[in-house]
C-alpha positions as CSV (number, residue, x, y, z in Angstrom):
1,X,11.8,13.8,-18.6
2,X,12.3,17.3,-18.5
3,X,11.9,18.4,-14.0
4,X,7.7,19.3,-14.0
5,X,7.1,21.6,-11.2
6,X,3.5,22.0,-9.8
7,X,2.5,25.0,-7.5
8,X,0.9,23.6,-4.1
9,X,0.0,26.3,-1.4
10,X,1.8,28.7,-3.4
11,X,4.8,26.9,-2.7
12,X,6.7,25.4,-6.2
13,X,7.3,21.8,-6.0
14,X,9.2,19.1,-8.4
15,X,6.5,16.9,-9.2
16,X,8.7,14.3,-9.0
17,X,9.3,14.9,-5.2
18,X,5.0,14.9,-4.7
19,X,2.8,12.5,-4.0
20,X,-0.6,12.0,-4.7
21,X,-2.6,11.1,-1.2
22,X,-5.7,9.1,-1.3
23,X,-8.0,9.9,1.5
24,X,-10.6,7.6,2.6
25,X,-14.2,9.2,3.7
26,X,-13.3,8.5,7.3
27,X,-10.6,11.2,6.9
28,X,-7.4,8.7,7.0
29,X,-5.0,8.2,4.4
30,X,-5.4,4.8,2.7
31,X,-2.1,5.3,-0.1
32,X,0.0,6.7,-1.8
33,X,1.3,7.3,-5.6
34,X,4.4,8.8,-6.3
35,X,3.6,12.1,-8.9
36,X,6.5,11.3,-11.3
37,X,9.2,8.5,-11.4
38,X,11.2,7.8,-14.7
39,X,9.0,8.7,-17.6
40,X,5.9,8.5,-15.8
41,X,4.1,11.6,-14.5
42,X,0.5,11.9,-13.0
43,X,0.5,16.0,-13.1
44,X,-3.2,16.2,-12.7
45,X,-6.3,14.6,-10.2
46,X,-7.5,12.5,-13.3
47,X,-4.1,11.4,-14.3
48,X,-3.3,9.7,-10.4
49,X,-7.0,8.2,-10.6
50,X,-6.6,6.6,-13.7
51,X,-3.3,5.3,-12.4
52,X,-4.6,3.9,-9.3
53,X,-8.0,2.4,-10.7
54,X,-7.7,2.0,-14.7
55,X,-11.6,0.7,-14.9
56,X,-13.6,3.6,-15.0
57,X,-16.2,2.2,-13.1
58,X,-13.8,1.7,-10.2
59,X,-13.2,5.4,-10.0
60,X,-16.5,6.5,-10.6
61,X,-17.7,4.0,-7.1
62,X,-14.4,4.9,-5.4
63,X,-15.2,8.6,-5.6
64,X,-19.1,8.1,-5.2
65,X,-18.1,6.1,-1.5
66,X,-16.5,9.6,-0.9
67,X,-12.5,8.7,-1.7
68,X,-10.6,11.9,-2.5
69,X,-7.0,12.6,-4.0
70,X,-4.5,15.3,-2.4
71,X,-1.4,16.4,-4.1
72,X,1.7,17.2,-1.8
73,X,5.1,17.5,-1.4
74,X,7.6,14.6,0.2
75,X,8.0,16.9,3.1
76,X,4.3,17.3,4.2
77,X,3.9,13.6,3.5
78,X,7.2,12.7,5.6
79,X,5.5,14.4,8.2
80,X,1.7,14.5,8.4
81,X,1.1,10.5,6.2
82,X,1.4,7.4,8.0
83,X,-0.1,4.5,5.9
84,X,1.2,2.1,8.7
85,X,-1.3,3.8,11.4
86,X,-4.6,1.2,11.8
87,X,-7.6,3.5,10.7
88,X,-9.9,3.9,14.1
89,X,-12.8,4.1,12.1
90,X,-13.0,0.6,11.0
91,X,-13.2,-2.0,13.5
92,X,-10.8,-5.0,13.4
93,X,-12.2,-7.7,11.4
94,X,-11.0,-10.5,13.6
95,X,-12.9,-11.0,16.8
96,X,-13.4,-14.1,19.2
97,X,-16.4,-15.1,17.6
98,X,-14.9,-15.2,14.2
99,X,-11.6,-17.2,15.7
100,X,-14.4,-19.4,17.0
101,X,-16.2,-20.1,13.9
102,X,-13.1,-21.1,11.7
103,X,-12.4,-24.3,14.3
């Protein structure tokens, strides 16, 4: 595959060293897709969604609940993304009273 570059704040970047974000509607990352790896790109928004959810119907409710898509390069994503960080907008679905009720 020929090196695909894509312009992101005005900066030019080898889509194959971007990723494609997803954002949840908290504000906190939730994943990650790689923009281009062997002879797959995802150059555009409704290329990565397509990727991520094939079912129409899955992108249409993911993006209804307010889940967005963010291009960017490795660097910014090296450095701003952790997908390993707990969300603090969710709380933890295991509690005493749960523990409790699966004795």
């Amino acid at each position: 595959m020929p090196d695909l570059k894509v312009e992101i704040d005005g900066e030019l970047h080898a889509l194959s060293k971007c990723a494609w974000i997803t954002w949840a509607p908290c504000g906190c990352p939730c994943g990650a897709l790689t923009a281009a790896f062997g002879d797959e790109a995802f150059a555009t928004e409704q290329q990565a969604w397509q990727e991520i959810h094939p079912l129409k119907r899955d992108r249409d409710r993911y993006q209804r609940q307010g889940y967005r898509l963010e291009l960017m390069g490795w660097n910014r994503y090296r450095a701003d993304i952790d997908l390993a960080a707990r969300c603090p907008h969710v709380k933890a679905t295991t509690s005493q009273q749960t523990l409790g009720a699966a004795s």
